[in-house]
C-alpha positions, 0 to 999 in steps of 0.5 A: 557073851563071854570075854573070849567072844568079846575079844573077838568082836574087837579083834575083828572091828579092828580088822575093819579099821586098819583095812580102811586105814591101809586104803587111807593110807595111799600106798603107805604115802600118809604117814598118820594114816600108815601108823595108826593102821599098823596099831589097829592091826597090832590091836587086831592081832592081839584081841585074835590071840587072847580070843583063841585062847578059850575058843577053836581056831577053825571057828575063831579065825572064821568069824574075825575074818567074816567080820572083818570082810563084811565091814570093809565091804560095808566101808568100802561102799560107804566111805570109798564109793564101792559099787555093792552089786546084788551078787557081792551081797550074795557071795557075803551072804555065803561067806556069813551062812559058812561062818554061821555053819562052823559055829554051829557045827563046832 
């Protein structure tokens, strides 16, 4: 794996981090919560950009937010008690084979 891929893993487990950091927060009424979300979007953005350099946008930007929607689903469940219906899992299942298909096809 090269660094730009890398990147965007990071990119996108941070994506996942500040969107439970944003539940967390309450509305912004936590105010450590509030700041670190604000950091790990920062941190999100920058790996993004880094990222983006070396690979396409059409496909970069589709894989950081699939990771990033299949791990707050996954956060979601786990840590707020999310319901995860089957067709929930059928739709992420989707939104992954569409990211797979622009990879593949870029």
């Amino acid at each position: 794996m090269n660094n730009a891929w890398l990147f965007l893993l990071i990119a996108g487990l941070l994506e996942i981090v500040w969107a439970g950091l944003l539940k967390a927060s309450d509305g912004f009424q936590h105010l450590i919560y509030s700041v670190a979300m604000v950091i790990a979007m920062i941190l999100s953005f920058f790996f993004l950009g880094i990222a983006l350099k070396s690979i396409p946008i059409s496909v970069g930007y589709a894989i950081w937010t699939a990771i990033g929607t299949v791990g707050t689903v996954a956060v979601g469940s786990l840590i707020y008690g999310e319901s995860l219906s089957p067709l929930k899992l059928f739709f992420l299942g989707l939104l992954l084979l569409s990211t797979i298909g622009l990879k593949v096809i870029s």
